[in-house]
C-alpha positions in Angstrom: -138.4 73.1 115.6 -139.3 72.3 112.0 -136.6 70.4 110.1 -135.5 72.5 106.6 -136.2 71.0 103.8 -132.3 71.1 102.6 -131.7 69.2 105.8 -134.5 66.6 105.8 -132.9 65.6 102.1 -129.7 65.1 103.3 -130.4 63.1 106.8 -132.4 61.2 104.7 -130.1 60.4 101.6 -127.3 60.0 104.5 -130.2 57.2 106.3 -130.4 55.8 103.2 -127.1 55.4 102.2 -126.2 54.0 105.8 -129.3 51.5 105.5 -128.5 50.2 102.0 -124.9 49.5 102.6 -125.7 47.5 105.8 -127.8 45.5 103.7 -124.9 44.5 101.6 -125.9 46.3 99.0 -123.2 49.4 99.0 -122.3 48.0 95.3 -125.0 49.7 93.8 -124.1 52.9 94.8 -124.0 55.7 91.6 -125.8 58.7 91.1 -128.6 57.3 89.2 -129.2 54.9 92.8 -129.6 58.6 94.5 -133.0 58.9 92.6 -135.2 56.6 94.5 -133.8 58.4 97.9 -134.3 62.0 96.6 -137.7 60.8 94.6 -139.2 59.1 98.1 -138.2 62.3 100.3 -139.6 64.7 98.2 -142.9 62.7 97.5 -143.2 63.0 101.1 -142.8 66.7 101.2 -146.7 68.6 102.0 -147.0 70.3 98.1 -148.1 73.7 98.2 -150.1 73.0 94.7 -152.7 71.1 94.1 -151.2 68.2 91.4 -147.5 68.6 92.4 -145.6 65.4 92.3 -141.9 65.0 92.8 -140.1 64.7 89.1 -136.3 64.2 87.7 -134.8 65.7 84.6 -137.1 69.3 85.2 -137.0 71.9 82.2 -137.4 75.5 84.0 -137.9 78.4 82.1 -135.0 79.8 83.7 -132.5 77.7 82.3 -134.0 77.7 78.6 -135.1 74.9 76.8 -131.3 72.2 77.3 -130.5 72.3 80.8 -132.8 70.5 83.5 -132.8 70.6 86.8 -131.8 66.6 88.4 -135.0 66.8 90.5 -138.2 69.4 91.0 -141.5 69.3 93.3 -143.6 70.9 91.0 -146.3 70.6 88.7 -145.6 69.4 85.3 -147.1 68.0 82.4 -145.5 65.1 80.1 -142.6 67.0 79.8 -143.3 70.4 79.6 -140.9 73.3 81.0 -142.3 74.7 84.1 -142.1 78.3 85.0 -142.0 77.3 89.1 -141.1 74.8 91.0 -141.6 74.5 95.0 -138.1 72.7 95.7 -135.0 72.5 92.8 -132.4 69.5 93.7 -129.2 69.2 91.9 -127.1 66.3 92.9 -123.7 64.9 93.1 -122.0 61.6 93.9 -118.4 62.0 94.9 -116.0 59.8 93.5 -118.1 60.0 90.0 -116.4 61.5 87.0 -119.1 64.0 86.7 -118.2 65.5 90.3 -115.7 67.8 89.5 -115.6 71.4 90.8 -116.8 73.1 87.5 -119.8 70.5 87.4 -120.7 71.4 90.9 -120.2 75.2 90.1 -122.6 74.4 87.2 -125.0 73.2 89.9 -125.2 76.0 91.7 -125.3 78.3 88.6 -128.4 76.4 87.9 -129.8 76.9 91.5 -128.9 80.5 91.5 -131.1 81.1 88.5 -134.4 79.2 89.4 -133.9 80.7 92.8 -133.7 84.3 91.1 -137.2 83.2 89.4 -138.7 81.6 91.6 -137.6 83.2 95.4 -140.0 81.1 97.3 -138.5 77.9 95.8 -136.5 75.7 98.1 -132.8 75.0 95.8 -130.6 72.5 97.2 -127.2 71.1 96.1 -126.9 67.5 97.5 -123.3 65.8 97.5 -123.6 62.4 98.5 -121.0 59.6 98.5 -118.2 57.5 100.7 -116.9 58.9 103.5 -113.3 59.6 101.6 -114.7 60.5 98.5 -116.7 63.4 99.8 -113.9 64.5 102.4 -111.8 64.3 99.0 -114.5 66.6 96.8 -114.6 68.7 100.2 -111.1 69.6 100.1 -111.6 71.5 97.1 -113.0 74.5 95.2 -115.9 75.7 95.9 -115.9 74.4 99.3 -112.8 75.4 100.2 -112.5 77.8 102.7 -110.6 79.0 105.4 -110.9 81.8 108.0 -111.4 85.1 105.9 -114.8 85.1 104.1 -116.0 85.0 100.5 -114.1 82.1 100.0 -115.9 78.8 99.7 -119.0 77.2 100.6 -118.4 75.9 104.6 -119.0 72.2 105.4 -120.3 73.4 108.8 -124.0 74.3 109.7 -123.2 77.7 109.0 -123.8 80.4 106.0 -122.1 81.4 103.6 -122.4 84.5 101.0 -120.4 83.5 98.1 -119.8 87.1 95.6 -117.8 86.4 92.7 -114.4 87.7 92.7 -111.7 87.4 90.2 -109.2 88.5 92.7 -109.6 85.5 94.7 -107.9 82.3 93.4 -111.0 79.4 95.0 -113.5 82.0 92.7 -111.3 81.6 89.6 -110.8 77.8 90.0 -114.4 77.0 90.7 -116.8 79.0 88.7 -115.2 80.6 85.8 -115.9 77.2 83.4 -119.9 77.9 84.6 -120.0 82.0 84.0 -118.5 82.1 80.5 -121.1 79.2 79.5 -123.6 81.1 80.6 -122.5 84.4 80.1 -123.8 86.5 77.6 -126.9 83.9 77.5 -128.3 85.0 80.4 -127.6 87.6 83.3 -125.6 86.2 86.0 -126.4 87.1 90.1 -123.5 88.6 91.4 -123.2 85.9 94.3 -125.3 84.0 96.2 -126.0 83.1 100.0 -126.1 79.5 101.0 -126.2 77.5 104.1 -124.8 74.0 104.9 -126.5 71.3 107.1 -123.5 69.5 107.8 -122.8 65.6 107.0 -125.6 63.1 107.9 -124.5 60.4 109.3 -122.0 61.9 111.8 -118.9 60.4 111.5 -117.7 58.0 114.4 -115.1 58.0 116.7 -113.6 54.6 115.2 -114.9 55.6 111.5 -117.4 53.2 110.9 -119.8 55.6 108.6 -119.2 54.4 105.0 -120.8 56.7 103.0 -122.8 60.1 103.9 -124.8 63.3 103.1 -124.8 66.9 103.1 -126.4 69.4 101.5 -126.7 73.4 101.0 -129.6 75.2 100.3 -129.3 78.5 98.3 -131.1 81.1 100.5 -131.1 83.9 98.1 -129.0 85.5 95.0 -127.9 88.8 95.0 -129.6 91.5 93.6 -127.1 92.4 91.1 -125.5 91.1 88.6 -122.0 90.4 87.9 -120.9 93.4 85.9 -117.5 92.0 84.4 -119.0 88.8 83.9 -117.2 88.7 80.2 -114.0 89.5 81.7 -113.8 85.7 83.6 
């Protein structure tokens, strides 16, 4: 069975992250050291234009002419704002200052957009990080979740369909900051659906995993949009 491209990402950030630490070189970890991972994975992806190349700090139309996407397959000149992209890659270290539940929510906002122009696109959130900083980041909005749905984004290899809410206190905490920064700007999807491919490495019995992967790709945005986005 083919491996998604969400999932090879993250198995192979997680690899990476596993192989770099055991070669005493865990010290270096950041966000910015998540490039060369996310750069060498995508390069290897089969391009579905000719002249694509793997690229960081992406302008897409859909996000106007300041915000960029952390990573893009696509083809770009110089640095040019691209109207499609074949996958969209916004990342996260946990532990980082910058990973904070309204950045991630920003994240997705982003994702939800070029997915909603461009629907073949691949969009993946990666979170990366140590062991307890991503159980930490995990433990709240918007991954927080619990039996009843439209909560938060599951951890598990499972999907999720996220639709805004303001009756539901994880919605609130998580994504209001992102909606009223981009609300009246642009039209906001009324939710999204996303699926997790769970944390690569696999933790151990004895907890000997340092620092891991995981990563959700945004399978579609909904068809609406949010109607009382200016009430958030």
């Amino acid at each position: 069975m083919a491996m998604s491209d969400a999932r090879r990402i993250s198995e192979a950030v997680g690899s990476w992250l596993h192989l770099e630490f055991a070669c005493y070189r865990g010290g270096l970890f950041s966000e910015a050291a998540l490039k060369a991972a996310v750069g060498s994975v995508l390069s290897s992806f089969p391009i579905e234009v000719h002249g694509a190349r793997a690229h960081a700090e992406v302008r897409h139309d859909a996000l106007g002419t300041k915000r960029r996407l952390d990573y893009a397959l696509c083809l770009r000149k110089d640095n040019e704002i691209v109207q499609s992209v074949q996958v969209a890659v916004e990342s996260k270290w946990a532990g980082s200052s910058y990973c904070k539940t309204e950045n991630i929510a920003q994240d997705f906002m982003r994702l939800m957009l070029v997915k909603r122009a461009n629907p073949s696109a691949k969009c993946v959130f990666l979170l990366a990080g140590s062991a307890t900083n991503l159980a930490s980041v995990l433990s709240l909005p918007p991954f927080t979740t619990n039996a009843k749905s439209n909560v938060g984004l599951r951890a598990s290899q499972t999907q999720t369909r996220i639709t805004f809410d303001r009756s539901r206190p994880t919605h609130i905490a998580a994504f209001t900051k992102a909606i009223q920064d981009w609300h009246p700007k642009v039209a906001i999807p009324a939710g999204f659906l996303a699926k997790s491919y769970g944390l690569h490495p696999q933790q151990t019995v004895v907890r000997t995993v340092r620092f891991q992967a995981i990563a959700w790709e945004v399978i579609s945005v909904a068809t609406t949009n949010l109607d009382n986005a200016s009430s958030w």
